[in-house]
C-alpha positions as semicolon CSV with decimal commas, in nm:
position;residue;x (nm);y (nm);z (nm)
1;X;0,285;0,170;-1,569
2;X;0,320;0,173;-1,209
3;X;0,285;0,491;-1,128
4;X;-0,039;0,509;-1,308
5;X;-0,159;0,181;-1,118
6;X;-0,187;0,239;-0,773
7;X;-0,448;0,151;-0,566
8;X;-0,809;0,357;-0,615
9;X;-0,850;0,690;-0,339
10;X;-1,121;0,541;-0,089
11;X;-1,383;0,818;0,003
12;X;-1,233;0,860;0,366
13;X;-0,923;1,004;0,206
14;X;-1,094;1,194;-0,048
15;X;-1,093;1,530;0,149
16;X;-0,721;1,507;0,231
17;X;-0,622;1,438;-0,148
18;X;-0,834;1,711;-0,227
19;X;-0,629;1,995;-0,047
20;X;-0,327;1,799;-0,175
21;X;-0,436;1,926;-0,482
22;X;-0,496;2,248;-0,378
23;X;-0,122;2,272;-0,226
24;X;0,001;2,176;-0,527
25;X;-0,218;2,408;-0,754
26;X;-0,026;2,702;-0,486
27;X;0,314;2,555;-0,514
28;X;0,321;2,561;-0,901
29;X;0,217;2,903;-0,890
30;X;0,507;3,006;-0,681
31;X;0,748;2,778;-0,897
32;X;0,631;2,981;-1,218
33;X;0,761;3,347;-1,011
34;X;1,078;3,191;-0,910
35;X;1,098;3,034;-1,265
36;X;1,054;3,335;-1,397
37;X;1,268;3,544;-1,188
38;X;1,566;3,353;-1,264
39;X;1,508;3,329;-1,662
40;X;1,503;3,662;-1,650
41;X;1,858;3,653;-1,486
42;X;1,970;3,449;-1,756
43;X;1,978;3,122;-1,562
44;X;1,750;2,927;-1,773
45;X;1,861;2,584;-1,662
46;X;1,768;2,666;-1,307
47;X;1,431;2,818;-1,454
48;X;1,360;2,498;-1,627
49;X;1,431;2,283;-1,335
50;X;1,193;2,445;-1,111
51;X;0,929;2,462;-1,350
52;X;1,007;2,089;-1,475
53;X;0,957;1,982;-1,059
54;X;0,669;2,173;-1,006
55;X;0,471;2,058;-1,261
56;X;0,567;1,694;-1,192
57;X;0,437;1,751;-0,861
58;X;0,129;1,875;-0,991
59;X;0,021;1,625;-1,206
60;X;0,145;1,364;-0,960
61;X;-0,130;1,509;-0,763
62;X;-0,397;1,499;-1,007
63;X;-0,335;1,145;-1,199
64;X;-0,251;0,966;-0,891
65;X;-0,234;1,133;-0,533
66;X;-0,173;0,797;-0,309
67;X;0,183;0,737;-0,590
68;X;0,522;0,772;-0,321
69;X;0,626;0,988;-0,668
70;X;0,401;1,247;-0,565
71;X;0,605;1,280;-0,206
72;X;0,951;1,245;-0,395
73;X;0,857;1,503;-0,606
74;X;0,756;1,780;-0,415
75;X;1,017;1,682;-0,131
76;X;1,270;1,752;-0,424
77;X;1,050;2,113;-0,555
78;X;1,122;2,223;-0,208
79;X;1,492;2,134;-0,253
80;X;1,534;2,300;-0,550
81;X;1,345;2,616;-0,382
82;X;1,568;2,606;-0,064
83;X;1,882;2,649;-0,322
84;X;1,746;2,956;-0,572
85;X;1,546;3,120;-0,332
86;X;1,581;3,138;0,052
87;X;1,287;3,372;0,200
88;X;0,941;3,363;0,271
89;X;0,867;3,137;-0,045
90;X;1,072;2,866;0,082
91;X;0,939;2,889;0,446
92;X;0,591;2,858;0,292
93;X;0,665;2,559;0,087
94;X;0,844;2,394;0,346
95;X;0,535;2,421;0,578
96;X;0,354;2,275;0,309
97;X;0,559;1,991;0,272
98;X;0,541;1,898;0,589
99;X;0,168;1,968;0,630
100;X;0,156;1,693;0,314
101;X;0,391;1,404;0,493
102;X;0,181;1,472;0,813
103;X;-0,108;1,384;0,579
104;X;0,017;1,089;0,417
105;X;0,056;0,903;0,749
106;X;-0,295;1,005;0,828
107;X;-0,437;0,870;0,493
108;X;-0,323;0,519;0,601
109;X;-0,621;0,326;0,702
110;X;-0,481;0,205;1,005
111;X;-0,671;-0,040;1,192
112;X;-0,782;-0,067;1,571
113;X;-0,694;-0,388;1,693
114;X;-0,971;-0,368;1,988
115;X;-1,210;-0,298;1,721
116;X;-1,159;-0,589;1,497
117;X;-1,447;-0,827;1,481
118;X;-1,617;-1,097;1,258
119;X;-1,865;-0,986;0,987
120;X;-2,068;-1,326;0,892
121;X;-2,261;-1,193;0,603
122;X;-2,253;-1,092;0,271
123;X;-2,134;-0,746;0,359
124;X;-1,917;-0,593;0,128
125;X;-1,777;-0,223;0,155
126;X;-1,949;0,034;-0,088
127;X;-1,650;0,078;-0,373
128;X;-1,516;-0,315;-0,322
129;X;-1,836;-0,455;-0,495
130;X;-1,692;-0,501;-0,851
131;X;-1,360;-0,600;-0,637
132;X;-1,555;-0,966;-0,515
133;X;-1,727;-0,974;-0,840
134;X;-1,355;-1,071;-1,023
135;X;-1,267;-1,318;-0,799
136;X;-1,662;-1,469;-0,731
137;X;-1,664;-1,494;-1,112
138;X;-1,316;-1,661;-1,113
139;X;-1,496;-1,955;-0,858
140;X;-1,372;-1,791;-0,568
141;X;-1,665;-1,816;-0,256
142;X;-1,729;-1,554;-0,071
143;X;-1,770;-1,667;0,303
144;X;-1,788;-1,331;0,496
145;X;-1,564;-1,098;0,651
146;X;-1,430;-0,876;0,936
147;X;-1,456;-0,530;1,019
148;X;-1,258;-0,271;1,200
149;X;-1,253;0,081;1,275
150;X;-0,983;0,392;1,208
151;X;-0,936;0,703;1,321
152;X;-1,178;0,807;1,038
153;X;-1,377;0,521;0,923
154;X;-1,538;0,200;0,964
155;X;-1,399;-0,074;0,736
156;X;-1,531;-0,395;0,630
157;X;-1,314;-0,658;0,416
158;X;-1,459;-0,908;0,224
159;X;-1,295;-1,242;0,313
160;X;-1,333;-1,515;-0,025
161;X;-1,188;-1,853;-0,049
162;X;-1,043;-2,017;-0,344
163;X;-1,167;-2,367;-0,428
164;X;-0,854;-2,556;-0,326
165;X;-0,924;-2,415;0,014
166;X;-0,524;-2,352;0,047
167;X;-0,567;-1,954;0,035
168;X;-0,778;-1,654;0,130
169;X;-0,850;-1,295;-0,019
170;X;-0,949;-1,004;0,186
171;X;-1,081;-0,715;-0,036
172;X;-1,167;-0,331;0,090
173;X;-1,251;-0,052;-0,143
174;X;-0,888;0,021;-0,111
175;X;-0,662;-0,311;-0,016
176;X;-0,654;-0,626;-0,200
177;X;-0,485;-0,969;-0,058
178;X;-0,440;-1,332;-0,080
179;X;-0,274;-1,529;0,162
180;X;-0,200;-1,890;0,200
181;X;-0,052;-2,041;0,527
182;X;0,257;-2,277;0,567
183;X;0,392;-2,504;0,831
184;X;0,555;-2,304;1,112
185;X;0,341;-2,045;1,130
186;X;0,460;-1,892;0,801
187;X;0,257;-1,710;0,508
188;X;0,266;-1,576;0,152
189;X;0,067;-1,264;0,139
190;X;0,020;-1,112;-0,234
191;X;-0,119;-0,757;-0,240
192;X;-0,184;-0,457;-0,440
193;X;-0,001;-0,217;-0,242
194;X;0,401;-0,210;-0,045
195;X;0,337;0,049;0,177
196;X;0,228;-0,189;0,480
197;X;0,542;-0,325;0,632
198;X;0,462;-0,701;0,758
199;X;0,635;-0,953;0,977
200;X;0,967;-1,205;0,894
201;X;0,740;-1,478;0,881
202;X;0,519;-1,334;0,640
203;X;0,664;-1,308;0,265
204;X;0,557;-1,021;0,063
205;X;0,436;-1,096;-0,301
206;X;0,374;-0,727;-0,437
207;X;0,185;-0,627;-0,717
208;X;0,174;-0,275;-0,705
209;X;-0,203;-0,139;-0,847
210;X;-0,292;-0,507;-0,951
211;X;-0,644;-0,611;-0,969
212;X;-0,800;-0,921;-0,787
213;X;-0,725;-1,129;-1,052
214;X;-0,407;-1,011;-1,114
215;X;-0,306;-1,091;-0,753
216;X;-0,428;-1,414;-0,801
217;X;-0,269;-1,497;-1,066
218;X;0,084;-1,379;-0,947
219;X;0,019;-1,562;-0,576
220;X;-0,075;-1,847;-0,811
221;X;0,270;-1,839;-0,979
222;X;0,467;-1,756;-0,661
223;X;0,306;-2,111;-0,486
224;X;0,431;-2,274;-0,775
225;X;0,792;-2,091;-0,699
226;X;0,762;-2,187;-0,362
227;X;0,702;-2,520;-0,442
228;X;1,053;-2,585;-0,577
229;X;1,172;-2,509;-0,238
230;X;0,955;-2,810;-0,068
231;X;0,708;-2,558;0,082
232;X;0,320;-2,648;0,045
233;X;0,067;-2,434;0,179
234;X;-0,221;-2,588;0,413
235;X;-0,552;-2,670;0,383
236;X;-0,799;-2,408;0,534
237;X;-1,027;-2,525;0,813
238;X;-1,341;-2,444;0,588
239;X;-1,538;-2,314;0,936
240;X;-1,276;-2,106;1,087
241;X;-1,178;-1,949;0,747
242;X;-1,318;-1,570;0,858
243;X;-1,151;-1,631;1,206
244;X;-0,791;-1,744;1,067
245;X;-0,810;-1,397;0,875
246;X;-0,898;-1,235;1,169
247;X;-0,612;-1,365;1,367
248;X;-0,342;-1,292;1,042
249;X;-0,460;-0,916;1,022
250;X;-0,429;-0,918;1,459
251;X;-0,082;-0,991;1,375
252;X;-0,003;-0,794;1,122
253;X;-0,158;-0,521;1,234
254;X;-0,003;-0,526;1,620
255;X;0,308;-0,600;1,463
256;X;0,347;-0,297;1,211
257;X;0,208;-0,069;1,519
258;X;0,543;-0,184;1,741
259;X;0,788;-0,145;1,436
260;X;0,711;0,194;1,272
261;X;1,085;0,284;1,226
262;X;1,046;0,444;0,866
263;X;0,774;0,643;1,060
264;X;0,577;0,897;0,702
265;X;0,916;0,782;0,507
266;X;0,836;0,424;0,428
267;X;0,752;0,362;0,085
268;X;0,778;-0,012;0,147
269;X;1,114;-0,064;0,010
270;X;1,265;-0,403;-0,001
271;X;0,985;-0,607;-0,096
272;X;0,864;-0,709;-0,454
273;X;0,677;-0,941;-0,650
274;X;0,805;-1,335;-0,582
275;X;0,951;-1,449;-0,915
276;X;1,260;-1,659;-1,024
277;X;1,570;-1,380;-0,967
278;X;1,812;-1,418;-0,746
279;X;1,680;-1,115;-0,522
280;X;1,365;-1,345;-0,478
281;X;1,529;-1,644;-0,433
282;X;1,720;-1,505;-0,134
283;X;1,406;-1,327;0,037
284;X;1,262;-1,696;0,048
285;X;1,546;-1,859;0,173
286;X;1,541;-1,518;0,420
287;X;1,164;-1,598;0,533
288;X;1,211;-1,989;0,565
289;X;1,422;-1,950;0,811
290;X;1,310;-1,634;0,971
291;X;1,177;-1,708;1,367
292;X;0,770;-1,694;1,433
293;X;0,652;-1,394;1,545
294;X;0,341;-1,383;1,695
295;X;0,209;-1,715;1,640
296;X;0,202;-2,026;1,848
297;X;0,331;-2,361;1,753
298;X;0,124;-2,617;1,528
């Protein structure tokens, strides 16, 4: 399932998902009173709903804290508590729901393009180990990486090539993706995660929670997709692989920092995995004729 199959909690978040949890532990305490309080006016279905919410929200919290579920669910506890009960309780929750949207923006690992900078070693981030492993044993090379820092942490991503040399992974403890470049200045990204919004000229191949193999099996199938519509990707330069990774995440990054218009609502909506539907069909025909951003001509 999905929900169950998001992306691990790196350790720089860790503190954050912890009073999450706490919140949450409060807020189903709370939903129990008002619960109770209105089963004993005879309104069970209103008891049940509140209870039902609340303890959604709670074990959103504790199975997976990084799911969007866990936000829809306590944005819709605080609904239901605006509605039965209108006093301090709901002042209290809605300071707490806000205090927990403030914090999902700040667990984004957001990086700092002055910061970015080859790593040409070996280096790989403490909790991505077993990450390279998967794709090392599946014949991908590991050629080195980049690092950058964030508000609260210093990242380094593992940059591996596959042995047709027409696509690249980057791996963190957190964020897994493969890319492969096309003429134009174009690219097919496949990742774990759809939170990151990304450029027109960058298609989105989303695998929500998948593994490194996983992703490279699906970016695997989507070439072969792609390939129906004439597109091929291009050979890697096999001594500027680190630096052509460098550059994509520069873009990516500079462009997601100019179009935050979803702002701590974006859940990544509109992308999904590339496959033979219609929906699909039409975000490739969409990107292949999308304008360059970013890039300079071949």
């Amino acid at each position: 399932m999905a929900f169950l199959e998001q992306p691990p909690v790196p350790q720089s978040a860790q503190r954050m998902v912890w009073l999450a949890r706490a919140v949450s532990s409060v807020g189903l305490v709370i939903a129990v009173y008002v619960g109770l309080y209105w089963s004993a006016q005879g309104e069970t279905v209103l008891a049940f709903l509140t209870l039902a919410i609340a303890v959604a929200y709670l074990l959103s919290t504790w199975i997976n804290p990084m799911s969007p579920w866990l936000w829809i669910s306590l944005g819709s506890l605080s609904v239901v508590l605006m509605l039965l009960d209108p006093g301090v309780v709901t002042v209290t929750m809605a300071a707490a729901v806000a205090l927990l949207f403030l914090m999902r923006g700040r667990m984004r690992i957001a990086p700092s393009v002055a910061s970015l900078r080859p790593v040409f070693t070996d280096t790989v981030m403490d909790g991505a180990e077993a990450y390279v492993v998967e794709l090392t044993d599946m014949g991908w090379s590991h050629v080195g990486g980049y690092a950058f820092d964030s508000a609260r942490i210093s990242v380094t991503a593992a940059v591996l090539v596959h042995e047709n040399l027409d696509r690249h992974a980057v791996i963190t403890d957190m964020i897994f993706a493969i890319e492969s470049r096309f003429a134009d200045s174009r690219f097919l990204v496949t990742l774990n995660s759809d939170r990151t919004g990304l450029p027109p000229n960058y298609l989105a191949n989303v695998v929500s929670g998948g593994s490194p193999g996983a992703l490279a099996l699906a970016h695997q199938q989507a070439l072969d997709i792609l390939a129906t519509h004439g597109m091929t990707p291009l050979q890697l330069d096999e001594e500027a692989i680190v630096e052509e990774a460098l550059a994509s995440e520069v873009e990516t990054t500079e462009w997601t920092m100019q179009n935050r218009s979803r702002g701590l609502f974006d859940f990544g909506g509109g992308t999904g995995q590339v496959d033979t539907s219609s929906v699909s069909a039409q975000r490739i025909v969409s990107w292949m004729t999308s304008d360059r951003v970013g890039q300079t001509a071949d």
